[in-house]
C-alpha positions as CSV (number, residue, x, y, z in Angstrom):
1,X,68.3,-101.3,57.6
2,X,67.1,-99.3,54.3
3,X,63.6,-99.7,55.6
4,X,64.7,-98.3,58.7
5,X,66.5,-95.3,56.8
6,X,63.3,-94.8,55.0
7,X,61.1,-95.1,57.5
8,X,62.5,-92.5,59.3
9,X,63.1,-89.9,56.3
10,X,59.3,-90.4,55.9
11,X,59.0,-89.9,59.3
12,X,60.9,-86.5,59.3
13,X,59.1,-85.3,56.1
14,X,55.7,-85.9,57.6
15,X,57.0,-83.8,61.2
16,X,57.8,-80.9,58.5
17,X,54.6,-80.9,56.5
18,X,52.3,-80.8,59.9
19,X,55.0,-78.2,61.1
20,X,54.9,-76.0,58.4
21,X,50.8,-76.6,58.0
22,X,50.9,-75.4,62.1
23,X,53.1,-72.6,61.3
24,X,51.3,-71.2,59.0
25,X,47.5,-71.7,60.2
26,X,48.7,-69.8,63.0
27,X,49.9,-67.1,61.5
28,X,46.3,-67.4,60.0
29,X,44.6,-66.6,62.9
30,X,47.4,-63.3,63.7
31,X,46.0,-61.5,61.0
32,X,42.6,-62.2,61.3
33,X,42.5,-61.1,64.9
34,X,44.8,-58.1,63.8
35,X,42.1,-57.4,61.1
36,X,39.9,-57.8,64.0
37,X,41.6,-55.1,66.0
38,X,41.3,-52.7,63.6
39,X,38.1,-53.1,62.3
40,X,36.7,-52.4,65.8
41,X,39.1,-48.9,66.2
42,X,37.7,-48.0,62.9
43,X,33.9,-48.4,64.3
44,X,35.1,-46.3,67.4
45,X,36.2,-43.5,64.9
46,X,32.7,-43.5,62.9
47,X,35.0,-44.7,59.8
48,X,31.9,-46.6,58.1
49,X,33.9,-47.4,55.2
50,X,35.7,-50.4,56.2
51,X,32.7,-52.0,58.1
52,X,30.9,-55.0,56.7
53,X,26.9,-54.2,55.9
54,X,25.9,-57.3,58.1
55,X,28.7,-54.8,60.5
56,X,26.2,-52.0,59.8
57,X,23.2,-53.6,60.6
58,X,24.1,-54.9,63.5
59,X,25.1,-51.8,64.8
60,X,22.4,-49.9,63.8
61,X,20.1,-52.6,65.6
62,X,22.4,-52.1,69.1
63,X,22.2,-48.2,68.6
64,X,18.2,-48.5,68.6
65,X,17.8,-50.9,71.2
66,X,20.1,-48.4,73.0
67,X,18.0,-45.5,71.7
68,X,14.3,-47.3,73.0
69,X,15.8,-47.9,76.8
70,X,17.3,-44.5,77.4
71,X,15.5,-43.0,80.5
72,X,12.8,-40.3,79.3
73,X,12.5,-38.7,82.6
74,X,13.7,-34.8,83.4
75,X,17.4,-34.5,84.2
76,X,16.7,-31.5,86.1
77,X,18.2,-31.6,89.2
78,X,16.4,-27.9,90.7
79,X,15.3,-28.3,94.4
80,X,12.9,-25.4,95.8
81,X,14.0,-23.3,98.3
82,X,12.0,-24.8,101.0
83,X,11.2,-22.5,104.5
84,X,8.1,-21.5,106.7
85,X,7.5,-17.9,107.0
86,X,7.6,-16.6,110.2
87,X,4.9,-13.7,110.5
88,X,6.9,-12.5,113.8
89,X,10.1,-11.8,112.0
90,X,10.5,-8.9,109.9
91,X,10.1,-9.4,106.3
92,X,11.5,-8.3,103.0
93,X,10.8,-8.8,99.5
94,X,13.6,-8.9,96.5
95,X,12.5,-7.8,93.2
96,X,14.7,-7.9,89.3
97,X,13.6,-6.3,86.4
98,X,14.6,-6.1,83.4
99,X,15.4,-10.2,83.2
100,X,15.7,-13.1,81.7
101,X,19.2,-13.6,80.5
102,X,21.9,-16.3,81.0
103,X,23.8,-14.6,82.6
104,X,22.7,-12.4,85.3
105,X,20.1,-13.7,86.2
106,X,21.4,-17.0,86.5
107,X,23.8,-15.3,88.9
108,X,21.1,-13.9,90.9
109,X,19.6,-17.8,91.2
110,X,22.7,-19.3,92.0
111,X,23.4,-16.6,94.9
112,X,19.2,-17.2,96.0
113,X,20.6,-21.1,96.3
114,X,23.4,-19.9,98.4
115,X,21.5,-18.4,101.0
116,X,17.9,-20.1,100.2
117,X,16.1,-17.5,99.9
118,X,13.5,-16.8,97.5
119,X,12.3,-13.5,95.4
120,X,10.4,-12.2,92.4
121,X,11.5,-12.0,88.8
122,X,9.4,-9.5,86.9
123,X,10.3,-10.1,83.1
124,X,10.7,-8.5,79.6
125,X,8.8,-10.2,77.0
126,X,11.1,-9.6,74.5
127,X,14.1,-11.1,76.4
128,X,12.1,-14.1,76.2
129,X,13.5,-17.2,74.0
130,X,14.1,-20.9,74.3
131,X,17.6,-20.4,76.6
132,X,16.1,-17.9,78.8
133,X,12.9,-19.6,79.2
134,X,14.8,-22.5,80.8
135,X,16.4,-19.5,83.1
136,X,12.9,-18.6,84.0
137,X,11.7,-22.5,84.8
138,X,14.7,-22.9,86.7
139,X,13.7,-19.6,89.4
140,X,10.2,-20.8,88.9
141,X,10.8,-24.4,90.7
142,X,13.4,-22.8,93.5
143,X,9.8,-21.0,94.6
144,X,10.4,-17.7,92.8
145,X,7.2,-15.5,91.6
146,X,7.5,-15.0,87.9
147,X,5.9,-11.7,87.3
148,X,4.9,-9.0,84.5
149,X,6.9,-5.9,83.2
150,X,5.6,-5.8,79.9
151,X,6.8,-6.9,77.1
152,X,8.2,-4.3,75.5
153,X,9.5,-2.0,78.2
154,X,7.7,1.4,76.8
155,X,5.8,3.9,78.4
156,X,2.6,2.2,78.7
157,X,1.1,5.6,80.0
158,X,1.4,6.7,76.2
159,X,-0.7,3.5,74.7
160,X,-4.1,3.1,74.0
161,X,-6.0,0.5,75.8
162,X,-6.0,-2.2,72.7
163,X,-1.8,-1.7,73.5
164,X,-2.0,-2.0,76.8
165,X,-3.8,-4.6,76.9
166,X,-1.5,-6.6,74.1
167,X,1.8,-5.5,76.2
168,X,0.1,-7.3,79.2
169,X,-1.8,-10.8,77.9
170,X,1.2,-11.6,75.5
171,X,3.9,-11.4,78.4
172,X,1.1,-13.5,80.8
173,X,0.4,-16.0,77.9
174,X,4.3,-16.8,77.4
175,X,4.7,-16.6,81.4
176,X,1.7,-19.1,82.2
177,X,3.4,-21.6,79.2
178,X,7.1,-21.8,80.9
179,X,5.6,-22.1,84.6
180,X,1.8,-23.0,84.2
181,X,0.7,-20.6,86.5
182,X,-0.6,-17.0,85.3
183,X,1.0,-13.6,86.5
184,X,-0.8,-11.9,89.8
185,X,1.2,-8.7,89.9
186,X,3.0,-6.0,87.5
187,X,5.5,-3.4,87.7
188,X,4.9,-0.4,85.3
189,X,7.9,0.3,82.8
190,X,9.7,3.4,84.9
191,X,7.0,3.3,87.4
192,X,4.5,5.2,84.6
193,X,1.0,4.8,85.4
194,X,-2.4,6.3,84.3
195,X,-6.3,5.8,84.8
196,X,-6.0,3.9,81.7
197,X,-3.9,1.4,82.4
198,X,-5.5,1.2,85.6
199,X,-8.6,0.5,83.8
200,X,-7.1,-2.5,81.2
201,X,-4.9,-4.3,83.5
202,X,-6.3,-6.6,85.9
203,X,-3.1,-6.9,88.0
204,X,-2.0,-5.6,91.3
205,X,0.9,-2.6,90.4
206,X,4.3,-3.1,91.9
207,X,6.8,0.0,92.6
208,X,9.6,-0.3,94.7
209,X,12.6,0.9,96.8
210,X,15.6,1.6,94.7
211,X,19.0,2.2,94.7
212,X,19.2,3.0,90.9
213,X,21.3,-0.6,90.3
214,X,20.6,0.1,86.2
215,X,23.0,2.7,86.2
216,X,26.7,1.5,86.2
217,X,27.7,4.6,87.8
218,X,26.3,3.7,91.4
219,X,29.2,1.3,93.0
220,X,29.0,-2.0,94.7
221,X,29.4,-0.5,97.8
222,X,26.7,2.1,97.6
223,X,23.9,-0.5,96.6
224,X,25.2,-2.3,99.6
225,X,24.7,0.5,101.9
226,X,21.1,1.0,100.4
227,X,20.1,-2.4,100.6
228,X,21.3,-2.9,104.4
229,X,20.3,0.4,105.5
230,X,17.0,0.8,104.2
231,X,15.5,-2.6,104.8
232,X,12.2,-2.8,107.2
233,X,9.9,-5.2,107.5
234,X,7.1,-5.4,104.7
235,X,9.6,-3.3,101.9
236,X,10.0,-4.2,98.6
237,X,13.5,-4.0,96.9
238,X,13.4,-2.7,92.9
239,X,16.5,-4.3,91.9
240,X,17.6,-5.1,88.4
241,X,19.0,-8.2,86.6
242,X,19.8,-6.8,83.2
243,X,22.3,-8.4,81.2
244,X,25.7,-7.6,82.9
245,X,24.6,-6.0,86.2
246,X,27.5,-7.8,88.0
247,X,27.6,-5.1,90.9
248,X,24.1,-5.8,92.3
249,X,24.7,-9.5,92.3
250,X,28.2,-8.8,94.1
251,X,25.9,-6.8,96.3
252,X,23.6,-9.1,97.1
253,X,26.2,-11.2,98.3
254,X,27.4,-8.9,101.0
255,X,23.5,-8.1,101.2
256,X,22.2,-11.3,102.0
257,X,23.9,-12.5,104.7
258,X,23.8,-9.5,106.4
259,X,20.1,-8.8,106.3
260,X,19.7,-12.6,107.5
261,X,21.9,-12.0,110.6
262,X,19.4,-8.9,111.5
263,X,16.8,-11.3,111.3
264,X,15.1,-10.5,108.6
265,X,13.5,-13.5,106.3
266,X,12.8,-13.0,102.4
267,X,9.5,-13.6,100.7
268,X,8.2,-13.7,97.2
269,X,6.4,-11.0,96.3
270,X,2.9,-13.1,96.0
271,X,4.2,-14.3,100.1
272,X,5.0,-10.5,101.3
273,X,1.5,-9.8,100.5
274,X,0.0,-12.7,102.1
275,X,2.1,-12.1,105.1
276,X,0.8,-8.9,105.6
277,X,-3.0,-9.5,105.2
278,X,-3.3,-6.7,101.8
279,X,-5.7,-8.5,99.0
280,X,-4.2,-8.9,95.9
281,X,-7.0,-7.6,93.6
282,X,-7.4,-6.5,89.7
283,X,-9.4,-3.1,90.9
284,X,-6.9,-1.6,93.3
285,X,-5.5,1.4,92.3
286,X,-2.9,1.5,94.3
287,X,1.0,1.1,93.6
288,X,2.7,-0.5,96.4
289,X,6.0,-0.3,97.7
290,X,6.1,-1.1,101.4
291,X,3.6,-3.1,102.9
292,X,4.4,-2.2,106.5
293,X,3.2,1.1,106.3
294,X,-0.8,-0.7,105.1
């Protein structure tokens, strides 16, 4: 009977022992996986301090395998503005000086987008940098002509030829480095010309019609009226995308559609001479403004 008795004491005293031993492996394992739990939110908050250097390492080896299969391709998701010209319709070109900028003219090419048209962008060197430049990219692959209005914006017509011709190559060496592809055409800061310039720049000149758009005076409405009234086929438009010129791109927008319900079709300014047989040449000493009058 005592054997029994202690038989099962030693019975009940083993039971607790691997009990207890269960008990408190268990709990063990809680806290490691807690540990665990917070090692991995401290990774996620770039806490270093409380990762392990094999941690580190291992990390750092995941980051550059990461690093050495991310996709090199372009992101850039511009698709050209895509039509046929028809020579039968009437025809009008868009022009902006005065650009790049964020802002403006990025207005201009989203509202070109909207109603897939193209135009012609004739720069200012000096607005030139690396956030514009990607401004200036961006009209070159929707089709736009990327074209020269000096770099400065002074009054060539006052320069010797040595300035002249500085004002000119710099602007058409920064031009041909965004887009690849050199100026043909340029439009004389306030339309000032001389046998001297004539003489050092071996580009076709580019006036324009107007509607004075640079000056903040002239409403919406008015630049709308110019723009719809005057249109005819082979005209060039002098318009302006200077840094904050919100009333010719909310003109253009009444513009647009309205010109394209009258049937008229936009070209670039490189198309609109094409179009209309004229020879884009270096000698010729003429400044043009509406092709359908050549």
């Amino acid at each position: 009977m005592k054997k029994r008795i202690i038989t099962a004491v030693l019975a009940a005293l083993l039971c607790l022992s691997g009990c207890s031993g269960a008990g408190t492996s268990s709990g063990t394992d809680s806290q490691t996986v807690d540990s665990q739990t917070v090692d991995s939110q401290t990774v996620d908050s770039d806490d270093s301090s409380t990762v392990s250097s094999d941690d580190k390492q291992s990390e750092n080896e995941t980051s550059t395998e990461e690093s050495s299969e991310a996709p090199t391709e372009s992101t850039d998701t511009t698709v050209r503005i895509d039509y046929e010209l028809d020579p039968s319709k009437p025809t009008i070109a868009l022009t902006f000086d005065d650009g790049p900028n964020t802002t403006t003219t990025a207005e201009i090419l989203d509202l070109l987008e909207k109603y897939q048209v193209r135009a012609s962008f004739f720069l200012i060197g000096s607005n030139l940098n690396d956030e514009t430049a990607k401004v200036v990219k961006r009209a070159y692959d929707l089709g736009c002509d990327i074209e020269n209005h000096s770099m400065t914006h002074s009054y060539m017509d006052k320069m010797t030829a040595e300035e002249i011709a500085d004002e000119i190559n710099t602007l058409n060496g920064k031009i041909y480095d965004i887009t690849g592809e050199a100026p043909k055409f340029f439009r004389p800061p306030y339309i000032a010309v001389n046998n001297v310039m004539y003489d050092t720049i071996d580009m076709t000149f580019i006036s324009g019609l107007g509607c004075n758009d640079w000056d903040d005076k002239v409403t919406t409405d008015r630049r709308v009226l110019v723009i719809q009234r005057r249109a005819k086929d082979g005209l060039i438009f002098l318009l302006h995308d200077a840094e904050g010129n919100s009333q010719t791109v909310e003109a253009l927008d009444e513009a647009i559609p309205y010109l394209l319900e009258q049937g008229f079709q936009f070209a670039t300014i490189s198309e609109l001479f094409e179009l209309k047989g004229v020879e884009v040449s270096g000698d010729d000493t003429n400044i043009y403004t509406d092709l359908g009058e050549q």
